[in-house]
C-alpha positions as CSV (number, residue, x, y, z in Angstrom):
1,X,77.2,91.4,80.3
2,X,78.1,93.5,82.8
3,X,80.9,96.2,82.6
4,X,84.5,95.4,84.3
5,X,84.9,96.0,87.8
6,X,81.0,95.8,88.3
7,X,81.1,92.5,89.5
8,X,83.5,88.9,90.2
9,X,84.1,87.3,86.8
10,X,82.8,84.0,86.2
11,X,85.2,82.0,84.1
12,X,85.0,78.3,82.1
13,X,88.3,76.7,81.8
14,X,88.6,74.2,78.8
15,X,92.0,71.7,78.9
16,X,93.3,69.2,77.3
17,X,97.0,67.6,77.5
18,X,98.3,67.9,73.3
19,X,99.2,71.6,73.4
20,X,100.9,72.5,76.5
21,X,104.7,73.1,76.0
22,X,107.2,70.4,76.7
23,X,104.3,67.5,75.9
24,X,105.8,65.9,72.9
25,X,103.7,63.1,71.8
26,X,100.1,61.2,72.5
27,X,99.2,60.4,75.9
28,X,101.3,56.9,76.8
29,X,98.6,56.3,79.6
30,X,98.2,52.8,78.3
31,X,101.4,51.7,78.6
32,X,103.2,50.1,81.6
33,X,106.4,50.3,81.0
34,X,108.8,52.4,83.4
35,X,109.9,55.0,80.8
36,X,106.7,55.7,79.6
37,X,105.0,56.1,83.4
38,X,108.0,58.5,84.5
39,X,107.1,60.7,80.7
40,X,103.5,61.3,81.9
41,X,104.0,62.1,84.8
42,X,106.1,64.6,83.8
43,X,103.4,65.5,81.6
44,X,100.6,65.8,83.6
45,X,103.1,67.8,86.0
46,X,103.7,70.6,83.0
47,X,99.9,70.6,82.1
48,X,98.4,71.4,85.6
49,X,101.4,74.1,86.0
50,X,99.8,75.6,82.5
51,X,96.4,75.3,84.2
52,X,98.1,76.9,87.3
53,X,99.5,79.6,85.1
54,X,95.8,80.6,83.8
55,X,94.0,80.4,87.0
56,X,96.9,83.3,88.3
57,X,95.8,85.1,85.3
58,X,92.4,85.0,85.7
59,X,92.3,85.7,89.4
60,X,94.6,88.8,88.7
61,X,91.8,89.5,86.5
62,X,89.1,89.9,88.9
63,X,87.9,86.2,88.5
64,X,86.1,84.8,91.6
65,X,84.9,81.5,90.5
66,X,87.3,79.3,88.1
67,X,85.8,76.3,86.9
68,X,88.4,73.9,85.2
69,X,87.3,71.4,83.0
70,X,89.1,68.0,82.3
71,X,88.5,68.0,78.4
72,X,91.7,65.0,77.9
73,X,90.6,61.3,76.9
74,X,88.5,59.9,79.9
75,X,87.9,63.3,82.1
76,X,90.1,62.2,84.8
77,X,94.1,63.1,83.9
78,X,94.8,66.3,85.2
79,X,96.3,65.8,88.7
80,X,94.2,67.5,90.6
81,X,96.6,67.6,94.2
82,X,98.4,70.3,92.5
83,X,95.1,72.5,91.2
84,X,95.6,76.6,93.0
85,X,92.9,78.0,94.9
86,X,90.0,79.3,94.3
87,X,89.6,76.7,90.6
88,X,87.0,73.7,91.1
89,X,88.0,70.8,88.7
90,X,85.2,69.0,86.7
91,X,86.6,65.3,85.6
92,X,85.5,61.6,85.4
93,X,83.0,60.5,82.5
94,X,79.6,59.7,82.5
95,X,79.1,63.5,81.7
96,X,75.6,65.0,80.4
97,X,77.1,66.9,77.9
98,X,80.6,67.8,76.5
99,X,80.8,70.9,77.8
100,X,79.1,69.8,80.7
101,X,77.9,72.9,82.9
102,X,78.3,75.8,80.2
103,X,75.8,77.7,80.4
104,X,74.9,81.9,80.1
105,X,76.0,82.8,83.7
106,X,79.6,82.8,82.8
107,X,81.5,85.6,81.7
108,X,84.2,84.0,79.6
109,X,85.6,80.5,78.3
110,X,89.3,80.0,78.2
111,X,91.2,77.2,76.5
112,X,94.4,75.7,78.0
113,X,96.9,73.2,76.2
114,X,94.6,73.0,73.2
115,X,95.9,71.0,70.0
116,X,95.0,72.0,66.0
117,X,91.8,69.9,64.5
118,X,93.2,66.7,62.2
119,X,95.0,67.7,58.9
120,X,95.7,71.5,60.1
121,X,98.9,72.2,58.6
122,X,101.8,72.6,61.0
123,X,99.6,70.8,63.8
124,X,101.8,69.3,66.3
125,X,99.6,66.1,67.6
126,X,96.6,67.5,65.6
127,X,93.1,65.5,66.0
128,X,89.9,65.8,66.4
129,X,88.0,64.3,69.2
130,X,89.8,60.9,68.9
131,X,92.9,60.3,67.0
132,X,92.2,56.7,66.7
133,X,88.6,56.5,65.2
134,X,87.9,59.8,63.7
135,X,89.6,61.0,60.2
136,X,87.7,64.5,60.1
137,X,84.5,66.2,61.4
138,X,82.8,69.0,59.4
139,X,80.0,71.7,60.2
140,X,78.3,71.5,57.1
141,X,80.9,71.9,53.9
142,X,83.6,73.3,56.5
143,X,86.0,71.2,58.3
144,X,86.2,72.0,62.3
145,X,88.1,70.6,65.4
146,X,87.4,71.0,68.7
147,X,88.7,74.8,68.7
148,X,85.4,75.1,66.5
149,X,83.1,73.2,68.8
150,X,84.1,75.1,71.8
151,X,83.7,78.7,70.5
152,X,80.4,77.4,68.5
153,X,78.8,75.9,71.9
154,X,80.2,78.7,74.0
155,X,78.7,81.4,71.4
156,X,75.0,79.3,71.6
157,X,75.0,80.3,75.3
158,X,76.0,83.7,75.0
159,X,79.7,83.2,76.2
160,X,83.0,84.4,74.7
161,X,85.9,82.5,74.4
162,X,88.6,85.1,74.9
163,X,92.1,83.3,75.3
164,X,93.8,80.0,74.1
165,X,97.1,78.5,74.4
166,X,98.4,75.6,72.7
167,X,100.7,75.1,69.7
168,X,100.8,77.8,66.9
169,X,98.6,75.8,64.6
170,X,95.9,75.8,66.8
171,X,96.2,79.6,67.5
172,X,95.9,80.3,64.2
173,X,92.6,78.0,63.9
174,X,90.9,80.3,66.7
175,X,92.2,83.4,64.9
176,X,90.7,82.6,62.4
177,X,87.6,82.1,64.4
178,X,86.7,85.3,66.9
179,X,88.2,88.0,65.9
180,X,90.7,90.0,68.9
181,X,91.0,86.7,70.8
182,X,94.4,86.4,72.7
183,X,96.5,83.4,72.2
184,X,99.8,82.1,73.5
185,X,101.4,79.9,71.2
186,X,104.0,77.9,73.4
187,X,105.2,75.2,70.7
188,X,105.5,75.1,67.1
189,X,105.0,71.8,65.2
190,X,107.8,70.2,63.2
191,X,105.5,66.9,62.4
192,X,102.6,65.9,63.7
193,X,104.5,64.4,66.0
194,X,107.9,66.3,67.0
195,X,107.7,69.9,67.6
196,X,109.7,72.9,69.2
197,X,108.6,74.0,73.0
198,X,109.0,77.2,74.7
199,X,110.8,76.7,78.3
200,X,108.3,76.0,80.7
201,X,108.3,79.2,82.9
202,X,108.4,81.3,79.8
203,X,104.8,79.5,78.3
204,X,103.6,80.2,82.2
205,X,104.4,83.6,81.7
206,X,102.7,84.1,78.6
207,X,99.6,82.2,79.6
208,X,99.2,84.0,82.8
209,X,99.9,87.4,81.5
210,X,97.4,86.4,78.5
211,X,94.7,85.5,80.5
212,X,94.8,88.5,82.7
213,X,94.8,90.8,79.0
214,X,92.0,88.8,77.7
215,X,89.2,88.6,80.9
216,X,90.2,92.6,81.2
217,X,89.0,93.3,77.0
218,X,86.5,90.3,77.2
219,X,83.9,93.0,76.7
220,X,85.8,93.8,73.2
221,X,85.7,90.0,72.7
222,X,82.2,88.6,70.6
223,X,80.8,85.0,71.2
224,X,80.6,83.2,67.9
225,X,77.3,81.3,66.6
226,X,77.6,79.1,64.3
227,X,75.1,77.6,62.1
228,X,73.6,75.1,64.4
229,X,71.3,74.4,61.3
230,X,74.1,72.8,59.3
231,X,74.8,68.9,59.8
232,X,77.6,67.5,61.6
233,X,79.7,64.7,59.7
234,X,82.1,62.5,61.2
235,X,84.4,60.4,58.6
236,X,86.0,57.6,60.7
237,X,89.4,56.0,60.1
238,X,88.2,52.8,59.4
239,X,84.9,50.9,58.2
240,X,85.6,48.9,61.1
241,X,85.6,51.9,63.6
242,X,81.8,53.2,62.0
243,X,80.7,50.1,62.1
244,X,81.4,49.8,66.1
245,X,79.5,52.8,67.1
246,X,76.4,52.3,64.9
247,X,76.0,49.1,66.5
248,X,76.5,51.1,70.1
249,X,74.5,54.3,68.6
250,X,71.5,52.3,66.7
251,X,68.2,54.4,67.1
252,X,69.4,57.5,68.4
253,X,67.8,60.4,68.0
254,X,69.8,62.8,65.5
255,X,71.6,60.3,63.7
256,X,72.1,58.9,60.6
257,X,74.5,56.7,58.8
258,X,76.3,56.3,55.6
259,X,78.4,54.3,54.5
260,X,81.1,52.8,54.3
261,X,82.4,55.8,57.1
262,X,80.5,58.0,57.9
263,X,77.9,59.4,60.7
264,X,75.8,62.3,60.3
265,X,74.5,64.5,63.3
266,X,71.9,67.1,63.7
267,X,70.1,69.0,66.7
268,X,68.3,71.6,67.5
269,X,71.6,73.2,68.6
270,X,75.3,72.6,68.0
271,X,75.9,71.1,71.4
272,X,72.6,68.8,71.3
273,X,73.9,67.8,68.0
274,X,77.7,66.9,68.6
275,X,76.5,65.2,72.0
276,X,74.5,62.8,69.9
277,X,77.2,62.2,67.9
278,X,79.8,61.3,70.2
279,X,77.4,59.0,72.2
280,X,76.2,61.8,74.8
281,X,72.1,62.1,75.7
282,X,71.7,64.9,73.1
């Protein structure tokens, strides 16, 4: 990688909706009633100013070319009318791979309104993947969340992951991860579902000065491999829930099945093997 200042930065912007400040419970997107409308769109209106927030950062940083990625339910929530200049927005589904277009050519991965993996103590709206199907997923013996999957699939291609904000649960599960990453914690979980948020402009503030600390050290910052040797398990919620996606997954390569619940994933590399198990070409 080359030193700071040699050359524009190249950045990978991961976001999802659970962790940014002010969001206080699942996304209500199927829901038609008038109260529930008005909450996300004040929602979506408090992510993107997080995303906002990190693109400043970034661009104070040196960054030239800020791709955001869409990482909430089906791809396509973050409004993208109110996404600054110069970021490019990857969302809608049909993708190739999770982290679809991560490869070695960028410089650094940031994470933006990420939530804790399921059963992280203190983990305000803490999941993994889908709150509705999937109990747990573990890397071998250890438990991981997305946090996890991110830095492992990052570190496969070379790429730090230097900054995350979110709640403090899940800072502490990427502390605990790469070593000298920066964090902003802008909410603290009281349940999994109630929590404490920082005023808006002061979580902007923290993610954008963040950001702009993180891309300046990312040299000090290490990717992370993880054992892409080790199996990936996913425990589902319900019998009913496994049984769905074998029928949907039957015969593909990777992936094998236990029951009563659970689904067992392997690959050549972490990202090959998580894509098969969430239904992706892998």
């Amino acid at each position: 990688m080359v030193s700071i200042g040699a050359c524009p930065v190249k950045v990978y912007l991961v976001t999802d909706l659970e962790g940014v400040s002010g969001v206080s419970g699942f996304d209500v997107r199927d829901s038609n009633l008038p109260q529930d409308v008005e909450l996300r769109r004040q929602w979506s209106q408090l992510w993107i100013a997080e995303v906002n927030a990190a693109v400043s950062g970034a661009v104070a940083a040196g960054a030239t070319q800020i791709l955001v990625i869409d990482n909430h339910g089906p791809g396509d929530t973050l409004p993208a009318e109110r996404l600054v200049s110069p970021a490019r927005l990857l969302h809608g589904g049909r993708r190739a791979s999770w982290l679809a277009g991560l490869d070695e050519d960028f410089d650094a991965v940031l994470i933006i309104g990420q939530h804790a993996m399921a059963g992280a103590e203190g983990g305000h709206l803490r999941h993994t993947y889908s709150r509705r199907r999937l109990e747990r997923v573990s890397l071998g013996t250890e438990e991981i969340g997305e946090i996890g999957l991110i830095v492992g699939i990052a570190g496969e291609v070379g790429v730090p992951v230097v900054f995350l904000s979110g709640d403090l649960a899940a800072t502490k599960e990427i502390s605990n991860l790469v070593e000298g990453v920066e964090t902003a914690a802008v909410k603290r979980g009281v349940s999994k579902t109630c929590c404490v948020s920082l005023a808006p402009e002061q979580s902007r503030d923290l993610i954008c000065r963040g950001v702009e600390r993180a891309l300046k050290r990312r040299d000090q910052i290490l990717p992370r491999r993880l054992d892409a040797s080790r199996e990936i398990r996913l425990r589902y919620n319900s019998a009913c829930a496994w049984r769905a996606l074998a029928r949907r997954l039957r015969g593909g390569a990777g992936l094998g099945w236990r029951p009563p619940r659970e689904l067992c994933a392997r690959g050549e590399t972490l990202r090959q093997a998580w894509d098969r198990a969430i239904g992706l070409k892998g």
